[in-house]
N, C-alpha and C positions, 0 to 999 in steps of 0.2 A: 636420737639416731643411733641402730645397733654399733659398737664397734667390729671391724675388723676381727678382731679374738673372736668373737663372739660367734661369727659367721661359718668360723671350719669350721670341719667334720669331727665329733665325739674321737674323743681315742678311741674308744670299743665299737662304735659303729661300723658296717659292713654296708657299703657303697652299691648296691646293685650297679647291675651293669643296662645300659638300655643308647639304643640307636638314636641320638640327639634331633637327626636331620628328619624331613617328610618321610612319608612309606608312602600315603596314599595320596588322592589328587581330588578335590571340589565334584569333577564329574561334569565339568560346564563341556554339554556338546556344540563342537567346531568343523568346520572344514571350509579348505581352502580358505584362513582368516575370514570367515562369517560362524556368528552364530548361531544356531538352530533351537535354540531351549523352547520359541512359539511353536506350538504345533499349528495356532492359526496363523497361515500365509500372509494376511493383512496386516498382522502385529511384527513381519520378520523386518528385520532394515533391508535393504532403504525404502519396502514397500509403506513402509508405518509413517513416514514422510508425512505423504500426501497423503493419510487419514487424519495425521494431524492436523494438517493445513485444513479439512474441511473441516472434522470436529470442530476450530477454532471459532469460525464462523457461525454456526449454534448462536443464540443470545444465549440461554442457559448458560451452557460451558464457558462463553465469553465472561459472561456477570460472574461466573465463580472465580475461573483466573484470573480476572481483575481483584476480585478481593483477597486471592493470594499476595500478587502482587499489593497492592495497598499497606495491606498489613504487616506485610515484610518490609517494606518499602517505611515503612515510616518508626519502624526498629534501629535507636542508639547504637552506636556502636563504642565500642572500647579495649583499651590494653590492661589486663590483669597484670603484673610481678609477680614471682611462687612467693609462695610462702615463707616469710623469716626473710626474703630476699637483702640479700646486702647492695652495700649502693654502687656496684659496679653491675648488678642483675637490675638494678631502679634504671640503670643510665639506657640501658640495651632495650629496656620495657617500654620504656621514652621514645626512643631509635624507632623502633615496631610501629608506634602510633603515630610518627612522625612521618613514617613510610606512607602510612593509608592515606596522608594531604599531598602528597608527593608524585601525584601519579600525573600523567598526561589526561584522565577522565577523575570524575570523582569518585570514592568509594562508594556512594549509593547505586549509580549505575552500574557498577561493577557487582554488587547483590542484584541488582533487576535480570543483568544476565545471567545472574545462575538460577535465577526462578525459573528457567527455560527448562530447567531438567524435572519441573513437575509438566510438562506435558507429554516431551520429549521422552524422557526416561531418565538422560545423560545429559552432561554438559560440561564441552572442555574448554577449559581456560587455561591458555598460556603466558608463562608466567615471563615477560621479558622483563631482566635485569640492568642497571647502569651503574655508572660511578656517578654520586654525587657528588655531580660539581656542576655551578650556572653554566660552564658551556655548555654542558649535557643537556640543560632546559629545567634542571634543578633547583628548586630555591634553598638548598644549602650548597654549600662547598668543602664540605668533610671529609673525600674522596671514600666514605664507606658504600659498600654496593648496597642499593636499596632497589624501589621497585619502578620502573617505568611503565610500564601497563599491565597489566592483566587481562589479555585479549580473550574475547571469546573468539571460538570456531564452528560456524555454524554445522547445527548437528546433520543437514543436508548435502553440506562436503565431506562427512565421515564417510569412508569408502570401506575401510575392513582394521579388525583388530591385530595387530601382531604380538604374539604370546612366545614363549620358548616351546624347546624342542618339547620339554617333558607337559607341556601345558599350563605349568603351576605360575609365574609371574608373564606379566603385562610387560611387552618391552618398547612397545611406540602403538601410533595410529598412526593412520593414511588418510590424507585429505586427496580427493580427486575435484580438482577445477575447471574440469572442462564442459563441467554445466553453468556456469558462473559467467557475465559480462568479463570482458577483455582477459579471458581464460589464457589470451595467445599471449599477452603482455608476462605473464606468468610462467609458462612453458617457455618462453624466449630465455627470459633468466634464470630458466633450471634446466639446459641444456634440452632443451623440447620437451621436458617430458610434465607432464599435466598435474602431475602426482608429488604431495608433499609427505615427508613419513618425519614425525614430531617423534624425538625421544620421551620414554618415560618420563626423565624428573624434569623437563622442559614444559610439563602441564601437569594442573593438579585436574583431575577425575570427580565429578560431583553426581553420584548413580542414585537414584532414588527407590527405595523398600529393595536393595541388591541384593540376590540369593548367589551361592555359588560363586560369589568374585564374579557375579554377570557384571561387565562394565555399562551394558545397556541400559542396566537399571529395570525399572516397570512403572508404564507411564501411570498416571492416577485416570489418563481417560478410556484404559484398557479397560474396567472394571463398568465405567458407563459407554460403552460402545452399544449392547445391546438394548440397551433404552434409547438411543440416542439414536438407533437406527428404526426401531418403531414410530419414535415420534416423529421423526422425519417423514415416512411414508406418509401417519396417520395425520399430519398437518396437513401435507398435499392435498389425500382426499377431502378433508372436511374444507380447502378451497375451493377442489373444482365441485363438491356437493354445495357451497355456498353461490358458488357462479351459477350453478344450473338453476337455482332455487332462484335467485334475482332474477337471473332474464331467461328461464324456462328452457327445456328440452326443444329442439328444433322436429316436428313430424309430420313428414309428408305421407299421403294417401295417392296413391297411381295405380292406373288402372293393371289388372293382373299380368297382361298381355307383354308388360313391358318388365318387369318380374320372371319371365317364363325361358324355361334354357334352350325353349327353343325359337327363344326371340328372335329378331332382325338386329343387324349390327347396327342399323336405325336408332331402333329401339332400346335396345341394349345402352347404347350413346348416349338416350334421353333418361335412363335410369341412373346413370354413372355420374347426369350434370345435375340431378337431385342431390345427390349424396355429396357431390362436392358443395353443393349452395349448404348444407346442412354442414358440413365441417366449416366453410368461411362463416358463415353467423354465432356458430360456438364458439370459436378464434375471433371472431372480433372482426374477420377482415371483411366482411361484405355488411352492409347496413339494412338492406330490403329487398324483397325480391318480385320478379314479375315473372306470373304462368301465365299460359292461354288460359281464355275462360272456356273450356270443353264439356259440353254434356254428354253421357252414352245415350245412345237412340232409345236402347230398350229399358234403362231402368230410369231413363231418364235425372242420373246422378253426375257431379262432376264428376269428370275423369282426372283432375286434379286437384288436390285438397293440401292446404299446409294449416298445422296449429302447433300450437306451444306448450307442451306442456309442464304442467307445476306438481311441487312433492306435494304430497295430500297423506296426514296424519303427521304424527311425533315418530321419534328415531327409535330404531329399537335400544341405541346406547347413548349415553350421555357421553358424547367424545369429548366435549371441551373438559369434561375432569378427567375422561383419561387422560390429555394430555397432559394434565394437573399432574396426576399421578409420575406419570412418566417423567416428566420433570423435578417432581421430589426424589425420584430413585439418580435420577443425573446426579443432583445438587447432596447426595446420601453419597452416593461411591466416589465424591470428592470431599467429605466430609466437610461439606458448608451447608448444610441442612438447615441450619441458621439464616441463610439469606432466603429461604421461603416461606417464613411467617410473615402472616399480612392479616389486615384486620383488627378488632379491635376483642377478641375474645378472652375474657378473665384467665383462659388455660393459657394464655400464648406468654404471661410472664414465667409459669414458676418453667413451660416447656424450653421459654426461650434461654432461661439461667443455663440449666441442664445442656441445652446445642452448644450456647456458646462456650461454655466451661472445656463440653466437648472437641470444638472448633481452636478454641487456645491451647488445649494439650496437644491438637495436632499439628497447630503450627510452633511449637515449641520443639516438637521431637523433627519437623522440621528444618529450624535455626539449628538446632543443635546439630545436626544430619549433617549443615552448611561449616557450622564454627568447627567441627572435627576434621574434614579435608583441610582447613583452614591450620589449624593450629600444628595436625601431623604434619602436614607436607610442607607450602609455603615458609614457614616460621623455622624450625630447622634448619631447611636448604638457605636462607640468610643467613643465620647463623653462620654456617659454616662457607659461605662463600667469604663473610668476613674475619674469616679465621678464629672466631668463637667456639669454646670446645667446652660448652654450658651441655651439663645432662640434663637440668631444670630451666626451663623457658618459660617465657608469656606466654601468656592468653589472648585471644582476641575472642571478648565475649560480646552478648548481646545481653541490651536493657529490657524492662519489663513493657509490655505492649498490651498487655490485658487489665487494664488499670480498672480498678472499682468506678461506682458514679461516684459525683461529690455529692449525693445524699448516703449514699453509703457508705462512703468516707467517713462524714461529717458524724454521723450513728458509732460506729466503729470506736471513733477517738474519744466521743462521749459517756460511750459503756468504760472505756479500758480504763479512761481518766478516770470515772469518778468511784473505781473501787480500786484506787493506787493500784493498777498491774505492774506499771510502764513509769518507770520514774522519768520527769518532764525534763530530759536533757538538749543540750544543743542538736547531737544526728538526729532528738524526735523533734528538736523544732524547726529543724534546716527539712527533716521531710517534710511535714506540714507546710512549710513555706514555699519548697519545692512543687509540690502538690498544685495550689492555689496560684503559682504563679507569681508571687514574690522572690527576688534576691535572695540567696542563700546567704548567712553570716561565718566568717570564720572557724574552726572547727573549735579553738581553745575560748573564743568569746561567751564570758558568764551571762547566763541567764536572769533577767532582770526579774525576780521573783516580786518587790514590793509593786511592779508596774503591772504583772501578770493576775496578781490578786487583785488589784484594784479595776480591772478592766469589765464592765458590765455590771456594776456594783457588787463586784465582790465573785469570787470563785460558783461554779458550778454546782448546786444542790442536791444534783439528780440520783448521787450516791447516799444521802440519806435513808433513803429508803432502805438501805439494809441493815443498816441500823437497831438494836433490839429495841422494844418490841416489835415495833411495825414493821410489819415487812420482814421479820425474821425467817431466817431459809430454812429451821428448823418448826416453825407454826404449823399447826393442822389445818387450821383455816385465815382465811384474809381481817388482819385487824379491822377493828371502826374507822382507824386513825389514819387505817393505807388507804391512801389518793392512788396509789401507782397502777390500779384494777382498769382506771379511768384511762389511762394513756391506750392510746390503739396501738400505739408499737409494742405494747406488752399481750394484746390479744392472742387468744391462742388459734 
């Protein structure tokens, strides 16, 4: 760490001079606490609501947000100490993780609710504080302020932003309740009025891909709305093309005279109850029908005729892959492209390595997206409610969620082991142990080396192979004596 000395300015340096504070502003257009940055109407709040709310409904969209949530959903959590931390930084690190059991809901739920901000955009959680002590509902009694809930607010009560004069910082939201069940219950104890305004550091902010300090965020189902509104249409029709095709077009034959505009209101009457018997047998709602049996005098032809008719030939498009298609482009602009391999095609492993590789780097930037409001905001404001005046804090990070198979695993440990990379220490045998689902052992416990050679009759071979001659990595060609040609894992 620099010293102090170290940090002034050179004797002989000359200091420019320059304006510490902002000049310019983000550029996020507002008015009247609304933002305008969509230019599409459907994506402005509170219309994007209720696109959300149908988007939802999609299986597509549903299957991928479910596997967002899953995935997150089943992600470790944990308290970091900085670095070199001394043990009054260990006791406070402690504090933090002891916070996250501490809550009136459990921390998992508290992550599920801020998954809402990949549909939504945004998602505000407020952050209610207490003293812990069991009368509070605490199971400590240390009187330090810790956390009682972490509420969400649904993003459908958000009414408008409120910013400063000049634009540049966020100083509350407006929650309006009077869309809400017992909305009056609410307005009763806020002097009538319908309207909550939450201070800034009373909520942390979780915006997702946010440009501009947009607090809105951008949902992930902005990007698949126009697929997602084709295939909706294109499902429709290829129903009602499926209905018409099972129980055929309804078509009646009447004679001209009842057609004609200079029908009788008679007549006319008898055309109009054709066409209604022809919409109730499409619908479902009439079962059979009965005409007069009329023949005309001179052509001697019925004067009323019905048949059914059916599709005749193939389609000019193969809809069910477009809608295939369509549905890749959904499960693409959520980057879960992964959840649409199916089948048993030799291309779908090395394609599916590559999606998911894909799929874990975006839910990584993600978490991390989550653990940063998490560690700025939240953790700090602790701090210093408990009159802690730390410039270095905890962390509150996440575990690893993209775990290898255990044949891949099990490959891995056997390459690294048998050409000594990785000397065989307790963290590599508590991973390994961890892994498989064994008891972890203490971190200073020695490794039973005479038990570990002895295990399988004797230690692992499979590093011989490099060994000179055979199998030397300098060789031009493959010894008589290398067997290792023979192994498939080594095929090229």
């Amino acid at each position: 760490m620099a010293t102090e000395a170290a940090l002034q300015p050179d004797s002989d340096a000359v200091v420019p001079r320059i304006k510490l504070g902002e000049s310019g502003i983000t550029g996020l257009r507002q008015s009247n606490k609304q933002i305008l940055e969509e230019a599409n109407r459907l994506f402005q709040f509170p219309q994007f609501i209720k696109v959300v709310n149908e988007m939802r409904s999609d299986a597509t969209i549903a299957a991928n947000l479910l596997a967002y949530r899953t995935l997150i959903g089943r992600v470790e959590w944990s308290v970091e100490a900085p670095v070199g931390a001394t043990e009054a930084q260990k006791s406070r690190a402690e504090f933090i993780e002891s916070c996250m059991s501490d809550m009136e809901h459990s921390w998992g739920s508290f992550i599920t609710e801020i998954t809402s901000y990949l549909e939504y955009g945004f998602a505000v959680q407020e952050k209610v504080f207490r003293r812990r002590l069991k009368a509070n509902g605490s199971r400590y009694n240390d009187g330090l302020v810790g956390w009682k809930k972490l509420a969400p607010r649904s993003q459908s009560t958000i009414y408008s932003w409120n910013f400063s004069e000049d634009g540049r910082d966020l100083l509350s939201v407006d929650q309006d309740l009077s869309g809400i069940q017992n909305s009056s219950k609410f307005a009763l104890a806020n002097n009538g009025n319908s309207r909550i305004t939450i201070p800034r550091n009373k909520f942390m902010l979780f915006s997702c891909d946010s440009t501009k300090e947009n607090p809105e965020g951008r949902s992930l189902l902005k990007g698949a709305y126009v697929a997602y509104k084709k295939l909706n249409l294109l499902q429709d029709q290829m129903m009602i093309g499926v209905a018409r095709d099972l129980g055929g077009l309804p078509c009646f034959g009447i004679h001209p005279r009842y057609l004609s505009p200079d029908a009788s209101p008679e007549d006319k009457a008898v055309a109009d109850s054709f066409r209604q018997i022809g919409e109730n047998l499409t619908t479902g709602a009439q079962g059979s029908v009965v005409m007069p049996l009329m023949y005309d005098p001179e052509s001697k032809q019925p004067i009323f005729t019905m048949e059914l008719l059916e599709s005749k030939g193939g389609k000019a498009y193969d809809v069910p892959a477009i809608c295939k298609q369509l549905q890749d482009d959904i499960a693409a602009a959520m980057s879960c492209s992964v959840l649409r391999l199916t089948g048993n095609s030799p291309d779908n492993y090395s394609v599916g390595t590559g999606k998911t590789n894909l799929m874990a780097l975006h839910l990584a930037y993600r978490l991390k997206e989550m653990a940063d409001v998490i560690n700025s905001d939240l953790i700090p404001q602790t701090f210093a409610l408990n009159g802690w005046t730390d410039t270095e804090f905890p962390k509150i990070v996440f575990g690893d969620f993209d775990r290898p198979a255990m044949e891949e695993f099990s490959k891995m440990l056997q390459r690294v082991a048998s050409v000594g990379l990785v000397e065989f220490d307790r963290p590599v045998a508590n991973l390994v142990r961890e892994y498989i689902g064994v008891p972890v052992k203490e971190e200073d416990e020695p490794i039973d080396q005479e038990a570990l050679t002895n295990q399988g009759n004797g230690g692992s071979k499979s590093g011989q192979g490099f060994a000179s001659p055979a199998g030397e990595g300098t060789a031009k060609k493959v010894s008589g004596t290398d067997n290792s040609s023979d192994n498939l894992e080594n095929a090229g």
